[in-house]
C-alpha positions as CSV (number, residue, x, y, z in Angstrom):
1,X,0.0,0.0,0.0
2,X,1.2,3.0,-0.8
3,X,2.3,5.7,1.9
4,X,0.0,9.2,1.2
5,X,3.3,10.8,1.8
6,X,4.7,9.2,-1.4
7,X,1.3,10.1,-3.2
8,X,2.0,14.1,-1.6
9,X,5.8,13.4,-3.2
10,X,4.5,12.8,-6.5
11,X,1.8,15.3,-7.2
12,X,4.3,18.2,-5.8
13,X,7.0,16.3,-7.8
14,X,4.7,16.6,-10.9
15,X,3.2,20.1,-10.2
16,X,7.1,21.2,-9.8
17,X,8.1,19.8,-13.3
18,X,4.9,21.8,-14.8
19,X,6.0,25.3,-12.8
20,X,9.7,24.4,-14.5
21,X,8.0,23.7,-17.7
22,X,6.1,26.5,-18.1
23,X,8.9,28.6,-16.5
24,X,11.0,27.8,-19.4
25,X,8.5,28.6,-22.3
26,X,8.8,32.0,-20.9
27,X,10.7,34.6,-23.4
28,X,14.2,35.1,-22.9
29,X,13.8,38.6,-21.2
30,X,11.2,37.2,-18.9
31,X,13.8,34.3,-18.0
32,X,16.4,36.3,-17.4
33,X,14.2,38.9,-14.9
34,X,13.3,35.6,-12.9
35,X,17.3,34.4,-13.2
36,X,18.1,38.0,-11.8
37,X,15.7,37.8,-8.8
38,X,17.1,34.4,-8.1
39,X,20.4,35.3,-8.4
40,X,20.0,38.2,-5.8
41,X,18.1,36.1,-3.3
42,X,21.2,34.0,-3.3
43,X,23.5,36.5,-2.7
44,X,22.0,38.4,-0.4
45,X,20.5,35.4,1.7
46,X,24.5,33.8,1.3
47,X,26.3,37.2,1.6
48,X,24.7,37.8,5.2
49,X,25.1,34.3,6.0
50,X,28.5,34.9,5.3
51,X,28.6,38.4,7.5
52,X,27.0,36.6,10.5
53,X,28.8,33.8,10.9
54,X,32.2,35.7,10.5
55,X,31.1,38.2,13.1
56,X,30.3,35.5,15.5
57,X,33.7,33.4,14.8
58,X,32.2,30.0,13.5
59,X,35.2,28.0,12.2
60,X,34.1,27.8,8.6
61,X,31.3,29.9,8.4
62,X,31.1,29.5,4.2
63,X,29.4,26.5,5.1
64,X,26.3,29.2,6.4
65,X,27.0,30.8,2.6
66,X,26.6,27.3,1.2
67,X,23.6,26.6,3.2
68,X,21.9,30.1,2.6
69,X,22.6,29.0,-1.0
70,X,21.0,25.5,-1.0
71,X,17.6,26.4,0.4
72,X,17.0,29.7,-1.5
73,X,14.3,29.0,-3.8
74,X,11.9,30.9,-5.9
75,X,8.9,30.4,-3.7
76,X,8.8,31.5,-0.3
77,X,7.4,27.9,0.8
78,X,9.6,26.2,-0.7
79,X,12.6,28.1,0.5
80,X,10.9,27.3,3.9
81,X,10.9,23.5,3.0
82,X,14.6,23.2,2.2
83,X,15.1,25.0,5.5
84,X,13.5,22.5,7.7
85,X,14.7,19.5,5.7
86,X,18.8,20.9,5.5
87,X,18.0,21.5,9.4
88,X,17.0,18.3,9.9
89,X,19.5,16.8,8.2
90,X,22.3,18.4,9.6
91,X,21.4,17.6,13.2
92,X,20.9,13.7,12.7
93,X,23.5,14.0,10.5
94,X,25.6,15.9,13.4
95,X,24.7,13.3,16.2
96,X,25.4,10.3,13.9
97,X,28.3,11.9,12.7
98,X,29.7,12.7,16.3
99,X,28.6,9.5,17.5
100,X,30.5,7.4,14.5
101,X,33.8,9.8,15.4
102,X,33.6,8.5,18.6
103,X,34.8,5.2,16.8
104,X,38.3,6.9,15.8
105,X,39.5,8.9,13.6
106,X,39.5,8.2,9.4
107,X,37.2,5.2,9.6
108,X,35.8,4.0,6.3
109,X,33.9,1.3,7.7
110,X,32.4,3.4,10.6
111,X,32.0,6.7,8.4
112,X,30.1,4.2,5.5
113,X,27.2,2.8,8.5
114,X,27.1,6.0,9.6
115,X,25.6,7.3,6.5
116,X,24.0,4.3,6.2
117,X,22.3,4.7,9.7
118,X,21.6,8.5,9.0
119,X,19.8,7.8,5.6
120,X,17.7,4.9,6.9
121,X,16.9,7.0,9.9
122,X,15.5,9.7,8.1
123,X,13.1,7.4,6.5
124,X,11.9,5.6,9.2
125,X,11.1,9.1,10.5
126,X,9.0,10.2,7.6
127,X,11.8,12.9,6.8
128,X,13.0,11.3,3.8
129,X,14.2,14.4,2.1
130,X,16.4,15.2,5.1
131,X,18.1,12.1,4.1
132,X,20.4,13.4,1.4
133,X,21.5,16.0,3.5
134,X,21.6,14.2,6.3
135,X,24.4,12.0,5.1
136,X,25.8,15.1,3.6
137,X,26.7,16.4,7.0
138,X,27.7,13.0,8.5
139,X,30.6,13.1,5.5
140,X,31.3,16.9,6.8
141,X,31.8,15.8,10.5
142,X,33.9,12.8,9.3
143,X,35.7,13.7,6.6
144,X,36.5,17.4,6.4
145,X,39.8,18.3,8.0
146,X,39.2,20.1,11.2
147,X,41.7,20.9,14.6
148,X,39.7,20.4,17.9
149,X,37.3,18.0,19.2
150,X,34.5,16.0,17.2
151,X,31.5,17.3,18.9
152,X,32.8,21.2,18.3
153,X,32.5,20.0,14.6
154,X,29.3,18.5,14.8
155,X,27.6,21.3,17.0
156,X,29.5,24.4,14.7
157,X,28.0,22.6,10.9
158,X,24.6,22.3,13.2
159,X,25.2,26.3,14.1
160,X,26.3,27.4,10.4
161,X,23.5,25.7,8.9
162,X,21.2,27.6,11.1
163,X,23.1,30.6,9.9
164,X,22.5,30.2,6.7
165,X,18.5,28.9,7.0
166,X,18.3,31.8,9.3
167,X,19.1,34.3,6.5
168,X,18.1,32.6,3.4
169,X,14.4,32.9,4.7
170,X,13.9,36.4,5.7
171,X,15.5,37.3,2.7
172,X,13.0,34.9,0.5
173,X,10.4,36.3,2.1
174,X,11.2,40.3,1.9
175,X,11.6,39.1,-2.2
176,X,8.3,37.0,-2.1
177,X,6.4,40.4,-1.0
178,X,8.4,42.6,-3.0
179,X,7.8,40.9,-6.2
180,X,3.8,40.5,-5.7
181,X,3.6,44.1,-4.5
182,X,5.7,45.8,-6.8
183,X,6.0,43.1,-9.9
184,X,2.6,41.8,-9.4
185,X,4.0,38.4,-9.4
């Protein structure tokens, strides 16, 4: 039987592909206005990411840039989709990540279940599209080079995404009523 959150999947899947669709039968100059706002929702959402997580000393805080980046979308709900989903992924994949470090460092076997567990987790949780990222930030925690303990890793990706989610969505949303007000969009 199938799960009505697979059916949900599918018809937003499906209504997605027609937005897309019809986004690119658009003329060219109508395509590049809607490439333009995108483009400076990403950089301001990713630029103030950037700003905050300097000014408060996170050890990499591109990685708020990056996230800022990733969950910009063109619709405001959307945008605020990513958000939870990256959030949720990057705190299971922070505790599994911390949890599998505990194991010692550079361990292929340990860092392979632990994506394992992370992805499977997310599933069983109903938050299968935190999966990806999830195991995304389970590789960050064991793989990127960092000096200090595990858990600072794991709790600073866990901050940094926050950064980034923190001003991705504001910044969406300031667009979102800019554009119907002014653009009628």
């Amino acid at each position: 039987m199938l799960d009505p959150q697979d059916n949900l999947f599918a018809y937003l899947s499906s209504l997605q592909q027609s937005a897309l669709g019809a986004l690119k039968r658009l003329p060219l100059k109508s395509r590049a206005a809607q490439g333009t706002l995108m483009a400076l929702r990403a950089v301001c959402g990713a630029g103030l990411a950037y700003a905050i997580g300097h000014a408060l000393h996170t050890e990499q805080a591109f990685w708020a840039a990056i996230t800022a980046i990733a969950v910009t979308q063109h619709d405001y709900a959307d945008t605020l989709a990513q958000s939870r989903d990256q959030f949720i992924g990057a705190i299971a994949g922070g505790v599994v990540g911390f949890a599998a470090a505990t194991l010692g460092p550079e361990n292929l076997t340990a860092y392979l279940v632990a994506v394992a567990v992370v992805i499977i987790a997310c599933w069983c949780l109903r938050v299968s599209t935190a999966a990806r990222l999830g195991a995304i930030t389970t590789t960050i925690v064991l793989l990127v080079p960092t000096h200090g303990p595990v858990w600072d890793v794991a709790l600073f990706r866990v901050a940094e995404v926050a950064i980034g989610m923190a001003c991705a969505v504001p910044v969406c949303w300031v667009f979102s009523l800019v554009e119907r007000k002014w653009l009628h969009v």
